[in-house]
C-alpha atoms as a printed R data frame, in Angstrom:
    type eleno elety resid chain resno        x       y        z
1   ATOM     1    CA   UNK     A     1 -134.803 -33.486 -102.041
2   ATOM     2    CA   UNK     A     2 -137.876 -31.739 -100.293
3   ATOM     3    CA   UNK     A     3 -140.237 -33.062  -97.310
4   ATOM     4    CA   UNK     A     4 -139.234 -36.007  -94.830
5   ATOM     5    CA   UNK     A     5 -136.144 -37.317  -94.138
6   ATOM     6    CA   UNK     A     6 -135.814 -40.602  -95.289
7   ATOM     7    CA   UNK     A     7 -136.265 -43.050  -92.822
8   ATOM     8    CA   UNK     A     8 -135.270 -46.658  -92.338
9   ATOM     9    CA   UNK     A     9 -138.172 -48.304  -93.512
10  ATOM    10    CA   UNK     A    10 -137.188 -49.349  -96.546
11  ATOM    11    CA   UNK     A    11 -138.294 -52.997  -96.216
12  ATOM    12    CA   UNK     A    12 -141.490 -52.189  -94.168
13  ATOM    13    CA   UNK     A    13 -139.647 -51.276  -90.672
14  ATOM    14    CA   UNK     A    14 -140.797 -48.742  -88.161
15  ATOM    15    CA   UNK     A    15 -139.525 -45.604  -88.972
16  ATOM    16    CA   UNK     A    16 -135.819 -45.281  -88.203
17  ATOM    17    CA   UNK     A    17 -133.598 -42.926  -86.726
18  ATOM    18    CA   UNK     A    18 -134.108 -40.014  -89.003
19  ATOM    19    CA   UNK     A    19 -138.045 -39.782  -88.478
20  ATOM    20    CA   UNK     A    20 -137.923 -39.282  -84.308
21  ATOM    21    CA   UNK     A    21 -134.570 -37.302  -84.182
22  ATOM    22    CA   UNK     A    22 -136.206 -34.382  -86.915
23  ATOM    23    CA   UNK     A    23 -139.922 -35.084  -86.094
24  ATOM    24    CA   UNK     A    24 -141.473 -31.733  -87.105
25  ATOM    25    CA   UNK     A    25 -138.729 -30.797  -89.206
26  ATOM    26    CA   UNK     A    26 -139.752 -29.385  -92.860
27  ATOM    27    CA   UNK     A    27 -137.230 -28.805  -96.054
28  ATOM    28    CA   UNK     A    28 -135.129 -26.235  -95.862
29  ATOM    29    CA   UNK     A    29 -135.463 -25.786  -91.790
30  ATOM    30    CA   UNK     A    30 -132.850 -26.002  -90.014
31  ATOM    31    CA   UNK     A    31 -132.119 -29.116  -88.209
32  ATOM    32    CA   UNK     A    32 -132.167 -29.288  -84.348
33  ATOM    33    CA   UNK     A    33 -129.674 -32.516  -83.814
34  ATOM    34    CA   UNK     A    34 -127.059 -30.664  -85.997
35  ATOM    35    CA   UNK     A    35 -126.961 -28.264  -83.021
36  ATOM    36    CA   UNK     A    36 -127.901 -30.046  -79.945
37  ATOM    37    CA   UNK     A    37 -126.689 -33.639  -80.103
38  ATOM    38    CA   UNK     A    38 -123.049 -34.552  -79.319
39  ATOM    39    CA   UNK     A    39 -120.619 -35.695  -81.961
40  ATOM    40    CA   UNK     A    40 -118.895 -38.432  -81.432
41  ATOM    41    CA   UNK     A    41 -115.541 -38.964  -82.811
42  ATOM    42    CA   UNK     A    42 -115.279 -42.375  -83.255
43  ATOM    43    CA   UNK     A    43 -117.564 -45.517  -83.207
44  ATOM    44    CA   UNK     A    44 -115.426 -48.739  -82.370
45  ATOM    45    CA   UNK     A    45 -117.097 -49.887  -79.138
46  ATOM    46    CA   UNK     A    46 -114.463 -47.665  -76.879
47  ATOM    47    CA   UNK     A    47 -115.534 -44.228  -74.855
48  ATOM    48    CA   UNK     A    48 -114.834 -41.426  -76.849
49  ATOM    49    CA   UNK     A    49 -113.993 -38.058  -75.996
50  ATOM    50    CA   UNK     A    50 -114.977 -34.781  -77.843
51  ATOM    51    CA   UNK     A    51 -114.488 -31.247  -75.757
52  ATOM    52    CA   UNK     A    52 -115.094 -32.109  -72.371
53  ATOM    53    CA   UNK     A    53 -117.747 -34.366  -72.897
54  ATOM    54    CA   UNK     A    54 -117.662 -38.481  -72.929
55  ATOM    55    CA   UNK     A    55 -119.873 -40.802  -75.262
56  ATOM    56    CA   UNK     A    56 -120.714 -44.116  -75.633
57  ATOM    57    CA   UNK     A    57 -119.469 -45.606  -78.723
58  ATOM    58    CA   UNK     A    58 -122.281 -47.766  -80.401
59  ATOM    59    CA   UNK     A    59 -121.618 -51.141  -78.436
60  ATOM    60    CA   UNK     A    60 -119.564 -54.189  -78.543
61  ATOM    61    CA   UNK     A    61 -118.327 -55.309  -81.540
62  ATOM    62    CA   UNK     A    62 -119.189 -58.350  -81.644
63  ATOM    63    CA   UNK     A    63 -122.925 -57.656  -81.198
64  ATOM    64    CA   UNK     A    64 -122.668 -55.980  -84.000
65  ATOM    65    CA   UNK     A    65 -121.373 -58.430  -85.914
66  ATOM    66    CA   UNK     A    66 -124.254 -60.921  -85.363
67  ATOM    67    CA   UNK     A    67 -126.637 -58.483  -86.507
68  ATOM    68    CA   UNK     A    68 -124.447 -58.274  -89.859
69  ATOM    69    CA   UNK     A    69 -124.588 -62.018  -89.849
70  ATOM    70    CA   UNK     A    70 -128.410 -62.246  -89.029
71  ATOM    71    CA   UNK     A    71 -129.145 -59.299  -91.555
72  ATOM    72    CA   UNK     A    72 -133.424 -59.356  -91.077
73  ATOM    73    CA   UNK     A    73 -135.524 -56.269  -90.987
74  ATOM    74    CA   UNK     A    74 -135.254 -55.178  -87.761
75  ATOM    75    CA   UNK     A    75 -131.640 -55.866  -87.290
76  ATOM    76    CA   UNK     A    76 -130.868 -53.677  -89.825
77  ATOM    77    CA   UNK     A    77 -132.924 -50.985  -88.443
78  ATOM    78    CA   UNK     A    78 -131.431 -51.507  -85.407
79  ATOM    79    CA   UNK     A    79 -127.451 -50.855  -87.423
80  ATOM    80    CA   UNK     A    80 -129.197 -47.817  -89.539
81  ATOM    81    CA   UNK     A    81 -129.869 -46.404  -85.878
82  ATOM    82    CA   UNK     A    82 -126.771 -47.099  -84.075
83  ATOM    83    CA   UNK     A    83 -124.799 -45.645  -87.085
84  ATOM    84    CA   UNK     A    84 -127.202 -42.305  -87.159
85  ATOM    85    CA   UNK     A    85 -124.827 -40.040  -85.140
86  ATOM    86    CA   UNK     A    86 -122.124 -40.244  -87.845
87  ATOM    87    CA   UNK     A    87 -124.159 -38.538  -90.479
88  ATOM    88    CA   UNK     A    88 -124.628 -35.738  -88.022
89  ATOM    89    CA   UNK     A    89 -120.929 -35.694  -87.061
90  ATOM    90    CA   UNK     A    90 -119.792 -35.851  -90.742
91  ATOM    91    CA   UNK     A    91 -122.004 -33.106  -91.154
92  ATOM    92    CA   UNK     A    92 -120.165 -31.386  -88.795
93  ATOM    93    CA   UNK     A    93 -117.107 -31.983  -90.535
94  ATOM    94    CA   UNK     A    94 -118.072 -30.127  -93.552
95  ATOM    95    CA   UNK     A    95 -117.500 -26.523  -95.391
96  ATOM    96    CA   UNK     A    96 -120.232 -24.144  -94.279
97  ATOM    97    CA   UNK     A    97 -123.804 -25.423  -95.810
98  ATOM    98    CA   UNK     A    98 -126.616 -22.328  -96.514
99  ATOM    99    CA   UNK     A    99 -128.895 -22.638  -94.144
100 ATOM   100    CA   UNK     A   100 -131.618 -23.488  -96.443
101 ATOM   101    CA   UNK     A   101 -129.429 -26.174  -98.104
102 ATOM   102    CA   UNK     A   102 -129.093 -28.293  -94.416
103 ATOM   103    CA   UNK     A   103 -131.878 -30.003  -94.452
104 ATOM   104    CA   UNK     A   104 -131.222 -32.094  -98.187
105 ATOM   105    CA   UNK     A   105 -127.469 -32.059  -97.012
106 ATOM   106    CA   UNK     A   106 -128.185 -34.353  -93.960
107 ATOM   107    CA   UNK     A   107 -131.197 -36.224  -96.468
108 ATOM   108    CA   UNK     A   108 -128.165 -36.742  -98.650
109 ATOM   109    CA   UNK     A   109 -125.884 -38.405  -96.203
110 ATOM   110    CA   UNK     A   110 -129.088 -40.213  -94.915
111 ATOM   111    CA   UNK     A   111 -129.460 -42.325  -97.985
112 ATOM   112    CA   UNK     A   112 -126.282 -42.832  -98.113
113 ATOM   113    CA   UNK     A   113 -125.802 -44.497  -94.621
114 ATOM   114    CA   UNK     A   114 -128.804 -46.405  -95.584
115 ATOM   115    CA   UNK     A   115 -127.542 -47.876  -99.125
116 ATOM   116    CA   UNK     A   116 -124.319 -48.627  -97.177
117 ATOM   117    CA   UNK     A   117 -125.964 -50.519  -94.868
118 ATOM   118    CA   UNK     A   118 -127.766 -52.746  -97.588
119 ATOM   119    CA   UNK     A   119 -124.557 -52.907  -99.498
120 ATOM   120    CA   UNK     A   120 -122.151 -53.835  -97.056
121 ATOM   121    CA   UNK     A   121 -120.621 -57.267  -96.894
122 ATOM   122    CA   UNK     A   122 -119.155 -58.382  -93.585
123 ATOM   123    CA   UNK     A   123 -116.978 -61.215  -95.627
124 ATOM   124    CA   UNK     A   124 -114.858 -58.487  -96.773
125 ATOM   125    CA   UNK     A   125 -113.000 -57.812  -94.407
126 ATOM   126    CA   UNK     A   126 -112.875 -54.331  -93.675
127 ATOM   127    CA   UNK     A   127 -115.530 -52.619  -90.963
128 ATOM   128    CA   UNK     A   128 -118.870 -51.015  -92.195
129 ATOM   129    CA   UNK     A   129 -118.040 -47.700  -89.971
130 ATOM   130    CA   UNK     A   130 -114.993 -47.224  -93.059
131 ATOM   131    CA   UNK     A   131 -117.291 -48.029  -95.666
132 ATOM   132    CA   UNK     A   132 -120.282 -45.757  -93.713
133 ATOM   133    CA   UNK     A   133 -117.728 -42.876  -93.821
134 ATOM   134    CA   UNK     A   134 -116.658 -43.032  -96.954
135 ATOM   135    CA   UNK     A   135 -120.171 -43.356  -98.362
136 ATOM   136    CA   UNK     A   136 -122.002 -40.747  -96.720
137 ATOM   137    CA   UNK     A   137 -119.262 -37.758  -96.869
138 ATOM   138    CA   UNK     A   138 -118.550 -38.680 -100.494
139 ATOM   139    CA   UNK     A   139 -122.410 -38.314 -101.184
140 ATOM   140    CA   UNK     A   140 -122.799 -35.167  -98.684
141 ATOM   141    CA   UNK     A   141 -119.727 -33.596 -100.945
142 ATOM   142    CA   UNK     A   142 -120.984 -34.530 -104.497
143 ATOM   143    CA   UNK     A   143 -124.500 -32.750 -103.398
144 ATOM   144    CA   UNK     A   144 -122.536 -29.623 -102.349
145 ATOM   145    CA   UNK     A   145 -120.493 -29.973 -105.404
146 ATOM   146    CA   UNK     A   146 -123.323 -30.561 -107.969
147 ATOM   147    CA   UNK     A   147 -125.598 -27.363 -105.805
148 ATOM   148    CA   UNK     A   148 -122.063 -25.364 -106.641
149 ATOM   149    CA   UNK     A   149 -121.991 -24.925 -102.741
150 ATOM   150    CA   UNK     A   150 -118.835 -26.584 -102.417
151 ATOM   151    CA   UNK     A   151 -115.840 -23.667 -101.267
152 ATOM   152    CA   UNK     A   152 -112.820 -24.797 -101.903
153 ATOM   153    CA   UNK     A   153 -111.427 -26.447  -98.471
154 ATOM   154    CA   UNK     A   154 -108.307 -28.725  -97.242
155 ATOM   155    CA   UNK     A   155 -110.624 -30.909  -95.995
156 ATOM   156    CA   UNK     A   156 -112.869 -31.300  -98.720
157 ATOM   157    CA   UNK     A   157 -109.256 -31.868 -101.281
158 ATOM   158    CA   UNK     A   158 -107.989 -34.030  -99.263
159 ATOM   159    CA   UNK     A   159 -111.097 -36.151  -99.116
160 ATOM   160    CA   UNK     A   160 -111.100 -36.416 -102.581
161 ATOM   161    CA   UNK     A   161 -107.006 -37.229 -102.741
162 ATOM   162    CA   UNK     A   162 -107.418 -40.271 -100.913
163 ATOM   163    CA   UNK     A   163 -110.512 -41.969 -102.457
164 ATOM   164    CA   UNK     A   164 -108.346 -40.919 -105.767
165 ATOM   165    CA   UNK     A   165 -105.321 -42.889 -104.461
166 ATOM   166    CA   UNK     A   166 -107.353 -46.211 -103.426
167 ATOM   167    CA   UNK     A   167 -109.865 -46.294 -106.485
168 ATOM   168    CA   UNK     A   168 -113.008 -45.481 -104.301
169 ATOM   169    CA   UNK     A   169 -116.266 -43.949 -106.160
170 ATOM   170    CA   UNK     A   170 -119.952 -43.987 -105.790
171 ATOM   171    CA   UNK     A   171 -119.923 -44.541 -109.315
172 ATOM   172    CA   UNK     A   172 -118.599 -48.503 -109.320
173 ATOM   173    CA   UNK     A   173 -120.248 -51.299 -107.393
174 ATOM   174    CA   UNK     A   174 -120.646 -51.848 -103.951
175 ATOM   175    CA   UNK     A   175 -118.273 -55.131 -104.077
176 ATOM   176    CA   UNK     A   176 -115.846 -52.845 -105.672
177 ATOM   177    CA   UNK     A   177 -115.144 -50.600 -103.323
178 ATOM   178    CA   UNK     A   178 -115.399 -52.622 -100.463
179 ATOM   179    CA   UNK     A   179 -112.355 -54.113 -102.484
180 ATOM   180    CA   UNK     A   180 -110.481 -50.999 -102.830
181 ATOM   181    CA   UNK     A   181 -110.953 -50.590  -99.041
182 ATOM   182    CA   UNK     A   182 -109.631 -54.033  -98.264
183 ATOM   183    CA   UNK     A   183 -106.564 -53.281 -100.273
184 ATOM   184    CA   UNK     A   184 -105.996 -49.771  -98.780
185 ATOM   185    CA   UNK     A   185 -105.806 -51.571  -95.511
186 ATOM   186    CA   UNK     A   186 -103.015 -53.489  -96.976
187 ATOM   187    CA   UNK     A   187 -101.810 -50.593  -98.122
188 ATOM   188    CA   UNK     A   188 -101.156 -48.770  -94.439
189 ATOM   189    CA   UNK     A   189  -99.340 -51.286  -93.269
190 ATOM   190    CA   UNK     A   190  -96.381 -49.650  -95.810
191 ATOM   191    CA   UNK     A   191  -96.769 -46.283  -94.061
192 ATOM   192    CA   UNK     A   192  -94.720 -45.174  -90.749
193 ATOM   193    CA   UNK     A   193  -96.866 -45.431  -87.434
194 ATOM   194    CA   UNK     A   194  -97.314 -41.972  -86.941
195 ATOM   195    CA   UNK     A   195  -98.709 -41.619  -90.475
196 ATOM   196    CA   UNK     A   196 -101.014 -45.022  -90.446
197 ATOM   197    CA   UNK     A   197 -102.438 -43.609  -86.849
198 ATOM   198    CA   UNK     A   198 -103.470 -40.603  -88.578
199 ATOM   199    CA   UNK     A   199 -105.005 -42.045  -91.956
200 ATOM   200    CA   UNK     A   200 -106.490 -44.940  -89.758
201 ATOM   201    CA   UNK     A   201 -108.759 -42.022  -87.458
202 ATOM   202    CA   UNK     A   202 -109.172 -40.251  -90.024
203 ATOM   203    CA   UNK     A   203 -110.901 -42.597  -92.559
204 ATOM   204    CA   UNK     A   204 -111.562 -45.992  -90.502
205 ATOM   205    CA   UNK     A   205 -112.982 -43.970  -87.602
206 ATOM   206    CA   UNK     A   206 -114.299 -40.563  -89.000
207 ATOM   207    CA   UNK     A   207 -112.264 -38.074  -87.176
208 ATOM   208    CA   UNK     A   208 -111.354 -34.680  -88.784
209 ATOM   209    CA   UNK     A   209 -107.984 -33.288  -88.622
210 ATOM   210    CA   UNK     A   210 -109.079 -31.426  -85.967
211 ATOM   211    CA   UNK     A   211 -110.024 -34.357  -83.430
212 ATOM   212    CA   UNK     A   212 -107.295 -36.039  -84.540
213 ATOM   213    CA   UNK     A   213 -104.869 -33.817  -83.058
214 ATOM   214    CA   UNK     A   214 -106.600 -33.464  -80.149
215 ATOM   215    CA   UNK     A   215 -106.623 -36.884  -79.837
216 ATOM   216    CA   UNK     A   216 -103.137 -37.612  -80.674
217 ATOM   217    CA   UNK     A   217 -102.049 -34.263  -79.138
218 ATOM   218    CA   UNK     A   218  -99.806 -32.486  -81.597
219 ATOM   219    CA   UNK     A   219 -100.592 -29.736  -83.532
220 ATOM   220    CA   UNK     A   220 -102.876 -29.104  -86.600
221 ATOM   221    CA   UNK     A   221  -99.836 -28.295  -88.577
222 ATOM   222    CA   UNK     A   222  -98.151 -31.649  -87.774
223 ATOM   223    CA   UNK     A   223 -100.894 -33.864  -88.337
224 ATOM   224    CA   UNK     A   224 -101.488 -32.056  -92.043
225 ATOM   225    CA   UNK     A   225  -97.625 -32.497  -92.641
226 ATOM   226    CA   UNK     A   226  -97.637 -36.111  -91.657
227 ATOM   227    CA   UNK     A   227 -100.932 -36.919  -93.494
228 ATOM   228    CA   UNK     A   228  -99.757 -35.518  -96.736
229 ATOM   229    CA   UNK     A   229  -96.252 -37.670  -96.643
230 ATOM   230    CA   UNK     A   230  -98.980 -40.797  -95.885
231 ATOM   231    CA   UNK     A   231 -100.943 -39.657  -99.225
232 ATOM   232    CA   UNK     A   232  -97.430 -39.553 -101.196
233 ATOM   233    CA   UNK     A   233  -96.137 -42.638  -99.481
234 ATOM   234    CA   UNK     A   234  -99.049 -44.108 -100.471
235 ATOM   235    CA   UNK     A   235  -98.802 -43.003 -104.242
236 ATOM   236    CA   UNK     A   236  -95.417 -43.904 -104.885
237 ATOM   237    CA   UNK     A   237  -95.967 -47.303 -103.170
238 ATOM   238    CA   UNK     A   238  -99.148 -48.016 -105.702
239 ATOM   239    CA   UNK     A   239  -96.807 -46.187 -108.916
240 ATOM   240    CA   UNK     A   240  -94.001 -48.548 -107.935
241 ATOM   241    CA   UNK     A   241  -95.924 -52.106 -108.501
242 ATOM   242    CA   UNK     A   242  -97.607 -52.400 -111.557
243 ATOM   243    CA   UNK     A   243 -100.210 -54.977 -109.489
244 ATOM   244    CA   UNK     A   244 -101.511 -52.348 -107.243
245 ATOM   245    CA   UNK     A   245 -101.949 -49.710 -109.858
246 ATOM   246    CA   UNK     A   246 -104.095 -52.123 -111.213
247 ATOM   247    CA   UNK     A   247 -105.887 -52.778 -107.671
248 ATOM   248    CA   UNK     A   248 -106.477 -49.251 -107.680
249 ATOM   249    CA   UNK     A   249 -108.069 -48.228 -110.562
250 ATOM   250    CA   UNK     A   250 -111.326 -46.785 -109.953
């Protein structure tokens, strides 16, 4: 993908976030908010805290949720923009990218936010910034993966472990996996605290392992102990009913 960023103006808009936040920016430059811009760790209306620095999360929730029930043109640029920051800070989260190669990586997860955003379905019950994160790091990945600039990284395995375990692909439907992430959510509720805490920031709020310890303050090494027994708890509870291996096919 060469040129622009793709911006939010699918429907006829004003450009969106992507067009003012890499104005100048050519293919294969480098971008400047993947450098300068804070991360923030999670997005569900609270402060959040990343080094020494505190964010705003992206507002209250339910202002958000009557621009998902009043879906026009400009509210959805307006969710496209307040959801920018967690392509950057998924970026962020992944295996080193060639320089040269950051540009279409951040294009990739662009789109994706974007198609999410049309896609989503607020009936559903589970929150767009889950669906968001899934989306855009599983397209980010499958770029890096198809460019065979994917190294092999705990992160990016155990990614693709969970979406494996709930049934979620970019290859089925948009209702479909909005249903396997409704049913995951069911399925946490079988895992201890500890472990649902962890999966929960991890994949409903789009923290790495990393902030996650921070945040929870224990070590690395615990938090990648306890979130592998959540993966295996969560196997052997979908292997043990033949109704959610069924659920969960992808």
């Amino acid at each position: 993908m060469a040129g622009k960023l793709p911006v939010a103006s699918k429907r006829g808009e004003e450009p969106g976030w992507s067009a003012r936040r890499t104005q100048g920016i050519s293919g294969g430059a480098q971008v400047p908010a993947l450098q300068n811009s804070p991360r923030p760790t999670c997005y569900n209306g609270a402060p959040v805290h990343s080094g020494d620095e505190t964010t705003r999360a992206p507002g209250p929730l339910q202002e958000e949720a009557a621009l998902w029930r009043d879906f026009t043109v400009e509210n959805r640029a307006r969710l496209i923009e307040r959801y920018q920051p967690l392509v950057y800070h998924i970026y962020g989260q992944l295996p080193h990218v060639p320089r040269d190669e950051q540009f279409d990586v951040v294009s990739e997860g662009t789109v994706a936010l974007i198609e999410a955003a049309d896609e989503f379905d607020v009936e559903r019950g589970v929150k767009f910034i889950t669906y968001a994160y899934m989306r855009i790091k599983g397209r980010m990945l499958d770029y890096l993966r198809r460019r065979a600039l994917l190294p092999v990284s705990t992160d990016a395995l155990e990614f693709a472990e969970f979406t494996r375990i709930i049934g979620f692909s970019e290859k089925v439907p948009a209702e479909k996996q909005l249903e396997s992430l409704r049913l995951a959510e069911e399925l946490m509720l079988l895992l201890t605290p500890a472990e649902e805490r962890i999966l929960r920031l991890m994949y409903q709020e789009g923290m790495s392992q990393d902030e996650v310890s921070t945040a929870l303050g224990c070590t690395r090494a615990n938090i990648s102990i306890l979130h592998k027994r959540a993966l295996a708890r969560l196997r052997g509870a979908i292997a043990a009913k033949p109704q959610w291996r069924l659920a969960f096919e992808p």
